[in-house]
Structure formats: C-alpha cells, structure tokens
N, C-alpha and C positions, 0 to 999 in steps of 0.2 A: 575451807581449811579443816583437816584433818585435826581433833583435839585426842590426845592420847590420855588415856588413863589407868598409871600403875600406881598401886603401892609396891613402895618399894622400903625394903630394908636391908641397913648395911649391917651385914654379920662380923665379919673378919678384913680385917687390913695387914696385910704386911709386903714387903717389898714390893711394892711399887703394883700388888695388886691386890684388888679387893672381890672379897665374895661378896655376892648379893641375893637375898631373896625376893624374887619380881612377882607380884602377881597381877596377872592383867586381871583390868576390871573391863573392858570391854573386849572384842576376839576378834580383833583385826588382824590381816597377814601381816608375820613379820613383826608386830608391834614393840616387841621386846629389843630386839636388836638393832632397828629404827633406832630407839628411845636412846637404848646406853650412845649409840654409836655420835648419836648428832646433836640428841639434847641434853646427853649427858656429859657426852665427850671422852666418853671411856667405853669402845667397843668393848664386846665378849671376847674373848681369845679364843684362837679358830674359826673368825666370821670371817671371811676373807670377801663378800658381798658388800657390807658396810661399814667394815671395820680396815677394808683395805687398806687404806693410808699409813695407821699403824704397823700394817704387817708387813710394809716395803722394806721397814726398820726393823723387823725383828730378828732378835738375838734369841737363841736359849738361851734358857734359866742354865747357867753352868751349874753343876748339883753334885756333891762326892757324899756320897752315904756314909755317915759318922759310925754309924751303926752297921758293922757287913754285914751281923748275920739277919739283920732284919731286913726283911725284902718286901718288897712295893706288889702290890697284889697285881698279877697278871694272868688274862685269861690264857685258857686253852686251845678255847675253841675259836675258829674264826666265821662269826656267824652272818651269813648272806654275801660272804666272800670279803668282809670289810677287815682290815688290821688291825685286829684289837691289841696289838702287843704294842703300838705307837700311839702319837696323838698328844703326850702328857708336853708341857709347858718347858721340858727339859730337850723336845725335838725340834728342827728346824721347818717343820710343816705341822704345826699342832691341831689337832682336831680339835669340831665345835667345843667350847667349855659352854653348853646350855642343853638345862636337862630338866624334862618336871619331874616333880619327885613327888607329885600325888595330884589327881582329877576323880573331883567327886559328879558323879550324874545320876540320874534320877534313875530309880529302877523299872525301867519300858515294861520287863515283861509282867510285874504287881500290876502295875498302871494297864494295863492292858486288859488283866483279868478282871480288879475293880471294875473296870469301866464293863464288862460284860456282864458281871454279876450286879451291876446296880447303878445308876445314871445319875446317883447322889453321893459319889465319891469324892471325898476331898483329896487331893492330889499331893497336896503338900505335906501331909501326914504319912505318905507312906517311908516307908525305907529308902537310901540311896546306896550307891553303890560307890565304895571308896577304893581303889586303886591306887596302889603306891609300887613304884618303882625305884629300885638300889641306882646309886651313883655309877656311873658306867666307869669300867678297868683307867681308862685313860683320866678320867678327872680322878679318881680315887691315888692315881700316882703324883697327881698335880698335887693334890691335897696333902699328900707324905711329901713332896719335894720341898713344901709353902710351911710346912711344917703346921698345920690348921690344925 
C-alpha cells in the first residue's frame, strides 16, 4: 500500500472552490492529483485523468465582468503551439488548475567543484538553487473570475 504524504494548506474558499497549497513531501507520479481527486474528494480542475467523474458535470463558472474596463491578463503568445487564451474555470474544457510555484535544488555545479577542489566538503552548506515560477494566464483568469 502506497502511503501519500502532503502537507497541505487551504488558502482560499469561495464558490464551491477552493485553492490549495500542496506540497509533496515524498515524489511519487501523480501524488498531488491522486490525493485531492480520491482521498480528498476534490479533483484539481482540468484533471480530466482523476478527476473525471466530476468533469462529466461540469458547467462553467458563468462570469460577466463588473468591472469592463479591467481585463483578465491574457497572453499573447501561444507557446509550444498550446492555447493560452483558454483553459480559465469560465470555459467548457478548462485546463490543468495545478502549477509549482517554486523548486528549490541543491546547486550540482558548487557541489561539483567542492568536491574537486577538496573531499572534505560539506554538502549541505552550500547554496541552492530557488526557482520560482508566475501562475500561468489561464489560472490567473480563474483567479480574477473567483475573485481571490
């Protein structure tokens, strides 16, 4: 038996959806969307893998912008041929809503040179490498329609 292990925290609730911050603690395939879809009971939206059953039913969010002149950021570009102008929680086929927003890992190439310039390196003392990534166009529409 597979034992999953997230922390998880709930950020925001409204209509009938809630953001979550997941972080896996172990790096199993899949772990995240497994987790909400079957042990939590509340697929991701746009997981159409594990989260199918809900998506037989799904509705858009109907959404009329109170505000016209303020517009929901959309990209331009359409990058590796994917639609970034759809996808938001407001379409009838919504793309993934799950995104990291930061992976830290250890920096190979210090670690590398340490270990050549001296075989009494501590490893854990060096620098990592933090990587962060912005919410992608489509969840950031989700986010203005949920009003987050």
């Amino acid at each position: 038996m597979l034992v999953l292990r997230v922390y998880l925290c709930l950020l925001i609730y409204a209509t009938g959806y809630t953001w979550l911050e997941l972080c896996p603690l172990t790096g199993r395939k899949h772990q995240l969307r497994v987790h909400c879809a079957e042990v939590l009971g509340t697929p991701i939206v746009g997981d159409y893998k594990y989260g199918w059953q809900a998506h037989r039913k799904w509705k858009p969010l109907s959404w009329s912008n109170p505000q016209k002149n303020k517009k929901l950021p959309r990209s331009k570009e359409s990058p590796f041929g994917l639609d970034s102008e759809g996808g938001s929680i407001a379409e009838k086929q919504p793309h993934l809503h799950l995104h990291c927003r930061q992976m830290i890992f250890p920096n190979i190439a210090l670690a590398l040179q340490h270990l050549q310039s001296s075989s009494n390196c501590d490893l854990s003392e060096l620098e990592s490498l933090n990587l962060v990534a912005p919410l992608p166009p489509h969840m950031q529409r989700s986010w203005g329609i949920l009003c987050f």
